[in-house]
C-alpha positions as CSV (number, residue, x, y, z in Angstrom):
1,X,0.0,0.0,0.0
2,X,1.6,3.5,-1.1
3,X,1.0,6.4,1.4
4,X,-1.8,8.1,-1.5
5,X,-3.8,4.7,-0.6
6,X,-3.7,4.8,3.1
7,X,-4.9,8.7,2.7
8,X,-7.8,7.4,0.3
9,X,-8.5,4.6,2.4
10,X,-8.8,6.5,5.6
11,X,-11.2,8.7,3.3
12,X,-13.3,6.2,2.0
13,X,-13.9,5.6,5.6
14,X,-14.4,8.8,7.0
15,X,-11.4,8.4,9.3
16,X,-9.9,12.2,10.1
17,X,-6.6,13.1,9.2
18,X,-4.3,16.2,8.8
19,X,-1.1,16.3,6.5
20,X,0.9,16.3,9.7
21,X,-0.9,13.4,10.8
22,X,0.0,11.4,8.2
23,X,3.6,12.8,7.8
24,X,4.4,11.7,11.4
25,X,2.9,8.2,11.0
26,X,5.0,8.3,8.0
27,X,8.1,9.1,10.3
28,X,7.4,6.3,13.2
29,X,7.4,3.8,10.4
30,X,10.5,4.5,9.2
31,X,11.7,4.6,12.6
32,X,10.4,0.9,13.4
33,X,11.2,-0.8,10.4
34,X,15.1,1.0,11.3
35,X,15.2,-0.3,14.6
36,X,13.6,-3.7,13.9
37,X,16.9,-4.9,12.5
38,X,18.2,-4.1,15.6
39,X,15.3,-5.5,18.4
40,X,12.7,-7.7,17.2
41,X,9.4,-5.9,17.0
42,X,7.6,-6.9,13.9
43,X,7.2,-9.7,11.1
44,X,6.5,-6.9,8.8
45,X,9.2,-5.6,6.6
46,X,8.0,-3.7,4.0
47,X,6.0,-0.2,3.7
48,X,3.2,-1.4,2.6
49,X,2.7,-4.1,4.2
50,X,3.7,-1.4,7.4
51,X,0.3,0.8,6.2
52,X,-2.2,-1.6,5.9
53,X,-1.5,-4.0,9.2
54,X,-0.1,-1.6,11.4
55,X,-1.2,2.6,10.6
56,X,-4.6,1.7,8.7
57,X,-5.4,-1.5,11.4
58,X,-4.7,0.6,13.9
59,X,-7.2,3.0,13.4
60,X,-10.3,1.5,12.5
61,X,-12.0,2.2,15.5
62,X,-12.2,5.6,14.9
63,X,-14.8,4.9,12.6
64,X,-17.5,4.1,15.6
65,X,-15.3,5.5,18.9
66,X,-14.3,9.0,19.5
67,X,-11.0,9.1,21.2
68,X,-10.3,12.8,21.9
69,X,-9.1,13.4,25.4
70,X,-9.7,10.1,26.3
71,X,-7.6,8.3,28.6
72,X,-6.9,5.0,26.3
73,X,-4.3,2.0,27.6
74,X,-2.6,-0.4,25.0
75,X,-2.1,-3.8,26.6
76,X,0.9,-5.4,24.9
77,X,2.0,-2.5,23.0
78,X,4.8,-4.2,21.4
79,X,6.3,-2.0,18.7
80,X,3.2,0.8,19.9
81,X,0.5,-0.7,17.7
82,X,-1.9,0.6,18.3
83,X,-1.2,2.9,21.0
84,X,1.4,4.8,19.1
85,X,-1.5,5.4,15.7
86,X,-4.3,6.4,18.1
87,X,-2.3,9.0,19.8
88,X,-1.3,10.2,16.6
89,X,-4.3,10.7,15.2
90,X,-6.4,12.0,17.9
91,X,-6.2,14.0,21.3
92,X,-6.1,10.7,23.1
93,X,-4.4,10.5,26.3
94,X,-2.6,6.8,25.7
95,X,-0.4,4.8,27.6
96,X,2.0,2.1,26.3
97,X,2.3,-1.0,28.4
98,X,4.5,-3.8,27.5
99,X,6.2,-6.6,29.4
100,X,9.0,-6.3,27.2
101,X,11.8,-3.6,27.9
102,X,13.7,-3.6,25.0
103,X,10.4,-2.5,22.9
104,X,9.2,-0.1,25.2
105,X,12.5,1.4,25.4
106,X,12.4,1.6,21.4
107,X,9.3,3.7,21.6
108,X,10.8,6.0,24.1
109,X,13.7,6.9,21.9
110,X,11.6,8.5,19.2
111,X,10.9,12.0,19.0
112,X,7.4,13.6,18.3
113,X,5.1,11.9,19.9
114,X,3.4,12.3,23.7
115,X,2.7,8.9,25.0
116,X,3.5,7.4,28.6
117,X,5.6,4.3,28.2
118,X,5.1,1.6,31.2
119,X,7.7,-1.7,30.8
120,X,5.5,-4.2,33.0
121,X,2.8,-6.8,33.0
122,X,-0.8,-5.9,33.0
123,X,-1.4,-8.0,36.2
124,X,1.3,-6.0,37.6
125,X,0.3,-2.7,36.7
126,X,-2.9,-3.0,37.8
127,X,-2.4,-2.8,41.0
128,X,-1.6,0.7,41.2
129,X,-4.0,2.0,38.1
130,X,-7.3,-0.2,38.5
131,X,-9.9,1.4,36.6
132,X,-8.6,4.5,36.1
133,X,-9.0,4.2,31.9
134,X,-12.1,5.4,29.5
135,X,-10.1,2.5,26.7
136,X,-8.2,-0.3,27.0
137,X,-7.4,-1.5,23.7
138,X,-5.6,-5.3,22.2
139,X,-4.0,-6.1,18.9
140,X,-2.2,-9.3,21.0
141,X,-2.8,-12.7,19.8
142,X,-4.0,-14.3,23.2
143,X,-7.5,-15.6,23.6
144,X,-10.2,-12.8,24.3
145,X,-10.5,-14.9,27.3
146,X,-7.1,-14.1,28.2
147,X,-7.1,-10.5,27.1
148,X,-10.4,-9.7,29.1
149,X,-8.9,-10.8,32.5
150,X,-6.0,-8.5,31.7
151,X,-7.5,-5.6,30.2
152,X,-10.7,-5.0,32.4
153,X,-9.7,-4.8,35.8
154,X,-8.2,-1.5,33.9
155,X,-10.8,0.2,32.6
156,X,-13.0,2.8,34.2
157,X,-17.2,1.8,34.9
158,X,-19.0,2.9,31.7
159,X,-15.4,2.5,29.8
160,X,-14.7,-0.2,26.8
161,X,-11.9,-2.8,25.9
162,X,-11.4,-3.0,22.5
163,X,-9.9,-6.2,21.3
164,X,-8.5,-6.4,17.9
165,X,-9.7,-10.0,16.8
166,X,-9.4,-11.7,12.8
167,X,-11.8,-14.1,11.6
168,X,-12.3,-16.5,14.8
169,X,-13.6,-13.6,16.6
170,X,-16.7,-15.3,17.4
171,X,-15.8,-18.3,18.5
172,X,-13.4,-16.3,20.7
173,X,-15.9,-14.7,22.0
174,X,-18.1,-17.5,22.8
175,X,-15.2,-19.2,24.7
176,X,-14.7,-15.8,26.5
177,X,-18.8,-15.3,27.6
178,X,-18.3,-16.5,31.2
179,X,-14.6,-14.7,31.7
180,X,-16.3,-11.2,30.2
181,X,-19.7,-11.8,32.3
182,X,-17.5,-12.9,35.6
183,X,-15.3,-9.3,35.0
184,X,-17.8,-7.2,34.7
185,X,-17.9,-6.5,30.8
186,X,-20.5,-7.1,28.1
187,X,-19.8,-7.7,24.5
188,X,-21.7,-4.6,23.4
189,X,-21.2,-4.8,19.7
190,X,-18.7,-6.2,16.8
191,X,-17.1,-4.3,14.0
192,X,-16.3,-5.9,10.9
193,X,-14.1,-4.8,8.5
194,X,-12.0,-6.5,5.7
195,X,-8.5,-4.9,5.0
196,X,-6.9,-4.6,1.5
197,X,-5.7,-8.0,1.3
198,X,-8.2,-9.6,2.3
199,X,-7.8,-10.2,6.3
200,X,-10.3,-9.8,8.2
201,X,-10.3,-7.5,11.1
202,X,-13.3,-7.2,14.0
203,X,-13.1,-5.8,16.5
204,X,-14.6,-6.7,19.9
205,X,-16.1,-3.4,22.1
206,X,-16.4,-4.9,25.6
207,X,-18.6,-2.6,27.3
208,X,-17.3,-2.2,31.6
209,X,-20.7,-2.4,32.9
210,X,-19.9,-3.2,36.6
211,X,-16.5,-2.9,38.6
212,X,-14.4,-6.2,38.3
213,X,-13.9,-8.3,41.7
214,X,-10.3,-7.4,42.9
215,X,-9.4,-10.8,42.9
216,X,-9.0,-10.5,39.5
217,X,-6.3,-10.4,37.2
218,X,-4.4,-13.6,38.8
219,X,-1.6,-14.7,38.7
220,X,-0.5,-14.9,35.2
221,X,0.0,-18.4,34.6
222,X,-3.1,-19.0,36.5
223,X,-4.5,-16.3,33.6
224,X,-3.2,-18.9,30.8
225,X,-3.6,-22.3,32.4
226,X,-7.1,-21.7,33.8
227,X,-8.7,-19.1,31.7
228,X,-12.2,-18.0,33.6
């Protein structure tokens, strides 16, 4: 995909943008396809590839979610995606969590955008910042079941989780019915959306409806070897 696509695409789908928007988004890609021949942060390797799965994914929910001066959490940033897009393009106030040091140091390094970094697990984290977010949002590849154990117990009553899913969304979310009911979330509504090549992309808007039970998150291998 050439930049003049991803600034018809984002068009098509009345997604708002300024020259500077893009020019910057331009500039962090640039930056992370640099660096990730230095620290593994991405299978991608090539621009286009970079604007369709990482800058265009990334900002789908625009399309049904305004962001502006929100306070939004990305849960397993990894190279900032898609943290790093949303704060971009909107007066979001994001913070990037990652367990991994070496990426979140990456995104520190670069120059131009305001984003709080946080190298840590979720379970970890929450302990100081429960519910304090309006968004948690998802792009990792664990079960929603997972994801929502990780994710809620972060965001505020009234707040959403936003979970990134391809095309076994709904069995996902099947499997995840108790965990989401148990955490205090509701499945609210599904996008669906199918990206230039032909992925598929939902994505999940987990409503908070009532605040989660502090025993949860778990322990994280309790989180992966008994998912609620």
């Amino acid at each position: 995909m050439l930049k003049e696509e991803l600034v018809s695409l984002l068009k098509r789908n009345n997604i708002p943008f300024t020259d500077e928007q893009i020019a910057l988004s331009e500039k962090y890609m640039e930056y992370i396809l640099k660096m990730n021949k230095v620290v593994n942060l991405t299978a991608i390797k090539d621009e286009g590839a970079f604007r369709e799965l990482m800058i265009y994914d990334s900002l789908i929910p625009l399309k049904e979610v305004d962001f502006n001066n929100k306070t939004v959490i990305d849960v397993g940033t990894g190279a900032g995606f898609p943290g790093v897009m949303l704060s971009i393009f909107t007066k979001a106030k994001v913070t990037l969590l990652d367990s991994t040091a070496k990426k979140i140091n990456v995104i520190k390094d670069f120059k131009g955008i305001n984003v709080n970094t946080v190298a840590t697990r979720a379970e970890e984290y929450v302990k100081e910042h429960r519910e304090l977010f309006d968004i948690a949002t998802a792009r990792a590849v664990s079960a929603l079941n997972i994801l929502v154990e990780l994710c809620l117990p972060l965001v505020k009553v009234g707040g959403y989780l936003l979970a990134y899913k391809g095309k076994n969304a709904e069995e996902e979310i099947k499997q995840a019915k108790s965990a989401i009911s148990r955490l205090g979330g509701e499945v609210e509504f599904v996008s669906d959306d199918m990206l230039p090549s032909g992925e598929e992309r939902h994505i999940v808007f987990i409503k908070k409806k009532k605040e989660t039970n502090k025993k949860y998150p778990r322990e994280y291998s309790d989180i992966v070897n008994r998912p609620l």
